[in-house]
Every structure is written in C-alpha cells, then in structure tokens.
C-alpha positions in Angstrom: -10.7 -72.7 -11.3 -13.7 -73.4 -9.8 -12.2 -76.0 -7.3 -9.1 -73.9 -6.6 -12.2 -71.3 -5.4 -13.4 -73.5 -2.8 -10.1 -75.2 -1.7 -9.0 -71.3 -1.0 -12.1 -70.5 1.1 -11.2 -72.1 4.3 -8.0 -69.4 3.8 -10.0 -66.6 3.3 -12.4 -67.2 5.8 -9.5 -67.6 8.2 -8.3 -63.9 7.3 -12.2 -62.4 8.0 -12.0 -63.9 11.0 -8.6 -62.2 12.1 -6.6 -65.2 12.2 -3.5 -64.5 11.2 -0.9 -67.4 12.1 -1.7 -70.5 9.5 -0.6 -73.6 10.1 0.2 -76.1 6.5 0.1 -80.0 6.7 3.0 -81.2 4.6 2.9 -84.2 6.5 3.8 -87.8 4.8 3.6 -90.2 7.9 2.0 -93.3 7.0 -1.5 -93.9 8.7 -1.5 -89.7 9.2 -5.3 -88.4 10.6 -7.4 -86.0 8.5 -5.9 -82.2 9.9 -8.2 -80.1 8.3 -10.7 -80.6 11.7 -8.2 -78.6 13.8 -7.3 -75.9 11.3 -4.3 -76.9 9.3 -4.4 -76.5 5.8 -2.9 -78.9 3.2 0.2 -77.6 1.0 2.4 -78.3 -1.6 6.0 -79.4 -2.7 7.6 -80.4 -5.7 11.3 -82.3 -5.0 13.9 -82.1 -7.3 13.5 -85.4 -8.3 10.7 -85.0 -10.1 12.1 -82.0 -11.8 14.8 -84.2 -12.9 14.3 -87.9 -12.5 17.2 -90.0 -11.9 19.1 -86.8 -11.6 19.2 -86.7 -15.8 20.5 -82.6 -16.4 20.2 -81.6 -12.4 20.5 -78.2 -12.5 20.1 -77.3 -16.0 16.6 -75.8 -16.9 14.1 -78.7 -18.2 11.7 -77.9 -20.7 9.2 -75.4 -19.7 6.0 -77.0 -20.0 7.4 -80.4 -18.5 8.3 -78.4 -15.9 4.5 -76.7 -16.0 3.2 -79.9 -15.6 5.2 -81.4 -12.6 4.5 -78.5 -11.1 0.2 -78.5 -12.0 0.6 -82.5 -11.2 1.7 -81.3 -7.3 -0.7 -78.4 -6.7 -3.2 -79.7 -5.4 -4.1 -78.0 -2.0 -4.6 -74.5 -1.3 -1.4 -74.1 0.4 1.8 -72.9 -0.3 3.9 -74.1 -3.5 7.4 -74.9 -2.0 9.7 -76.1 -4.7 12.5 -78.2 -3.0 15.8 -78.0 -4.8 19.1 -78.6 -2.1 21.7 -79.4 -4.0 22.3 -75.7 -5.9 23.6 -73.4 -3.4 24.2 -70.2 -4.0 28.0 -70.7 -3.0 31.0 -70.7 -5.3 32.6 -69.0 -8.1 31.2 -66.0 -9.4 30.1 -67.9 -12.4 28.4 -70.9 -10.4 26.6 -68.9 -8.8 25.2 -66.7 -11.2 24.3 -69.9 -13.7 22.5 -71.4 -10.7 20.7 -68.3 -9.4 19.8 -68.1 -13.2 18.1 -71.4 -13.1 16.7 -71.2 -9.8 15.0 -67.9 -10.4 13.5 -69.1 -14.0 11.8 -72.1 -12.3 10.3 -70.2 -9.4 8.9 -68.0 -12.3 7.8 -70.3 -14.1 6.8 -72.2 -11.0 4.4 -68.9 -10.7 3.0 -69.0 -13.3 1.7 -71.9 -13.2 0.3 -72.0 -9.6 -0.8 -68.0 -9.8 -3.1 -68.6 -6.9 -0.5 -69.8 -4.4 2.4 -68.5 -2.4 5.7 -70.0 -3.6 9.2 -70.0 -2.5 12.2 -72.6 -2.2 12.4 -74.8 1.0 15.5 -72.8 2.1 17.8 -75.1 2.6 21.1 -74.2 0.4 18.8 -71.7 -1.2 17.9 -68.7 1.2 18.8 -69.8 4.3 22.4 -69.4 5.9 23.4 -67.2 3.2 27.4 -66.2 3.0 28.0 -63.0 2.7 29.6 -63.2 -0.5 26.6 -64.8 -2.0 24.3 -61.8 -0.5 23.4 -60.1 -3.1 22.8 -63.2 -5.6 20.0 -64.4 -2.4 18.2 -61.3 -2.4 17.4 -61.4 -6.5 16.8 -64.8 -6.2 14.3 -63.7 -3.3 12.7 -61.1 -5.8 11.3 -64.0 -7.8 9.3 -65.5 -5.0 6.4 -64.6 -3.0 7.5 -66.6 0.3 10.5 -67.5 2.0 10.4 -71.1 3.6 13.6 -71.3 6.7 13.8 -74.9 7.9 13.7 -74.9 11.4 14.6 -78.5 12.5 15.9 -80.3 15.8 18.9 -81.6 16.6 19.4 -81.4 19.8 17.7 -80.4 23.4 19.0 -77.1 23.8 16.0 -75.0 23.3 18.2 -71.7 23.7 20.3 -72.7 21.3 17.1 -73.7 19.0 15.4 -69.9 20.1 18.8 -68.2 18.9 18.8 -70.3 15.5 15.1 -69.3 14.6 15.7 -65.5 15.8 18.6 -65.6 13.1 16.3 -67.7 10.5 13.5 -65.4 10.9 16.0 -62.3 10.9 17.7 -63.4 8.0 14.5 -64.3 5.7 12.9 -60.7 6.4 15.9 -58.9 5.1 16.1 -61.0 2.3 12.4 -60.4 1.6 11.1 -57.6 2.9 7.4 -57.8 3.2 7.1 -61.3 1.9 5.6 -63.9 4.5 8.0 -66.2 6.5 7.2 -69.5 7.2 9.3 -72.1 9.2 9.2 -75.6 8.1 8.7 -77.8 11.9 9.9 -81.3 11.9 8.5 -83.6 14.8 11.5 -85.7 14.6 15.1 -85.2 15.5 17.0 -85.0 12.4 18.6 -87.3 11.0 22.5 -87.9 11.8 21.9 -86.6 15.6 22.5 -88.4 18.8 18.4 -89.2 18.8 17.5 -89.5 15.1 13.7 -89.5 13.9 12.9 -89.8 17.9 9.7 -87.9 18.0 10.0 -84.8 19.8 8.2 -84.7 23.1 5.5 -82.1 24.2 6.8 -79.4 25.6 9.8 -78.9 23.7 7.4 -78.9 20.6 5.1 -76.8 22.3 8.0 -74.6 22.9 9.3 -74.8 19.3 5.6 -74.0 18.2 4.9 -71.2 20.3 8.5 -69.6 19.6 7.7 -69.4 15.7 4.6 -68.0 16.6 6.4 -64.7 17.9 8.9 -64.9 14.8 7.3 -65.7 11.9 3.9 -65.6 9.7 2.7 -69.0 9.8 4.6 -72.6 9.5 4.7 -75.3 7.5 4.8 -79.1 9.3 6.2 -81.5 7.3 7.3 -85.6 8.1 8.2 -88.3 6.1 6.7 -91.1 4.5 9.1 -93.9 5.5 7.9 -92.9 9.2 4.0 -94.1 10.4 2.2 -91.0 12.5 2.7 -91.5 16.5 2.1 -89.4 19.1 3.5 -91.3 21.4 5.2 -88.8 22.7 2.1 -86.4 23.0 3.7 -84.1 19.8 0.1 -83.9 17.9 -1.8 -83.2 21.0 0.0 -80.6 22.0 0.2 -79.4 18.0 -3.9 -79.2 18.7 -3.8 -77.3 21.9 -1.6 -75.0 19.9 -4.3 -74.7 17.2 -7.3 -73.6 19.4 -4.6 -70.5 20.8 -3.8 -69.5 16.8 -7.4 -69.9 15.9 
C-alpha cells in the first residue's frame, strides 16, 4: 500500500496544482525513453490473453482469484486499469448479449476490486464504443460497472475533419453512456493497421492536431504503441507530444 502511495503522488500533486488534462504512457515500442520527465504517467492493461491463454474458455468467467491475480500481476503503475477484451461485443441475440454483458460486468467488478486505487474501464473497442442501438441499454449497465470509459481514437487516414467528426461522436457517445465518469481516448502514433499507410508514424502536425482536439473533448488520454515497433520520432510525433505537455501542464 505503501508503494501504491507514492506511485499516486505525482497524480495528486498534478490535481493541487490545477492540472487537469493527464496524459498515460501505455507505450510498448522497443528502445521507448523514460516519460515520466515530461509529465506522462505510466498505466495499465490486461489483454484477453492473459485472461485466457491460448484462448482456453474465452468468454466464459475464469476462476476469480486467477483472475485477481492476472489482474494484481499487471497493476503496476498508478494509471488507469484498462482491461482489453475485443472479441465480446455487445451485439447479437438477446441472449448473447445478455451472457456476455454478464461476464464482462463480473470481471470489471472483480477487476475493481482488486485494483481499488485505480480507474478502470474496457478499451472500448466492441465493448462501449459504436454501440447499436439495439444493444443500448445492455452498454449503459455494462458502463455502471466501471469507473472510466476508454474510446479508441486511431488513424486511418489524412482526413483530419473526418478524424474531428469521429472523436466528437466518440467523446459524445462515452458521456451518455457514463455520465460523470472520465473519458479518455486511447492515441495511436501509427496509422492502423490494414490502411493505405500502415504503422507509418504519424507526422507532427496532424498529431499535434489529433492531440490538441482531444484536449477540447475529453478528460485526459491514454498513448499506447506496440511492442513489435522500436520508438522513432522520425517524423517529429514525440517532440511535438512534449510541446503538447508543457501547454497541459
């Protein structure tokens, strides 16, 4: 408890001193720089393979304390707990989707309670993002069990009206599914994957622009790469990610 104390500091000490847009390192490039110097804060995921490796019962409800412990065994920083499950939308019969809202809001309980200190919520893909309607009211219990909502909020493209119009909706959507609970967008600095520039690294000012947009939408974001990538900036991304910083600061 003691160490959880001090990890939350820098947090708290961000709040006294009025900041109020975090920024969370998710971040799993290979060869990535400390980011604590310029103000981002480490977080947390657990993927649904480690809930259920080798995909062995996916989507049935593992043991409770195995499930405990995957989820102690990946809190370690004093950010968010985001608890990445994608292949159980809520979508379907009536009966799929009330057995996999069933298990999805007994893990983020459980998820909970065993990280009481953090914010946690689903990465929102297939979960609480691009809800249909039909599945409305099955999203907004499932949003009663967590304490964050997570949109992603990745590139595909250069159209950066068409990316303002799809975070307006994100951002919309999230706050009527939670009211009151914090929205963060999860920020890729790579074109996703299956688009015309795949895992290009997004230049400067169209990050800059992405950055500063979610700034006006939403509480805080959450940055997040992958491992099979090593960290560039080749494309001046992270500078302009610290620039950002000292205006959120």
């Amino acid at each position: 408890m003691q160490r959880r104390t001090a990890l939350l500091l820098p947090l708290l000490l961000c709040a006294a001193a009025g900041r109020s847009f975090p920024v969370f390192d998710n971040m799993f490039f290979r060869g990535k720089p400390p980011t604590d110097a310029d103000g981002l804060t480490l977080s947390n995921i657990v993927y649904q393979d480690t809930i259920w490796p080798h995909d062995r019962g996916y989507g049935t409800l593992p043991p409770r304390p195995a499930f405990e412990a995957v989820v102690r065994a990946n809190d370690l920083n004093p950010g968010p707990l985001v608890l990445d499950i994608e292949r159980m939308p809520l979508k379907g019969s009536a009966e799929t989707i009330r057995r996999r809202l069933d298990v999805l809001a007994t893990l983020a309980d459980w998820a909970r309670a065993a990280a009481p200190e953090n914010l946690v919520g689903y990465y929102g893909s297939n979960t609480l993002t691009r809800v249909p309607v039909a599945s409305r009211d099955a999203a907004l219990e499932l949003a009663g069990h967590v304490t964050a909502l997570f949109p992603p909020m990745y590139t595909f493209d250069d159209d950066r009206d068409a990316w303002a119009r799809r975070a307006e909706a994100a951002a919309a959507e999230a706050r009527a599914l939670g009211p009151g609970k914090p929205v963060y967008f999860y920020l890729w600095p790579q074109y996703h994957d299956n688009t015309p520039r795949q895992f290009e690294f997004v230049d400067a000012d169209y990050w800059m622009f992405q950055l500063r947009t979610a700034s006006r939408l939403v509480d805080g974001i959450v940055l997040w790469g992958s491992g099979k990538f090593d960290w560039s900036d080749a494309t001046g991304w992270w500078a302009a990610t610290r620039r950002f910083m000292q205006e959120v600061r």
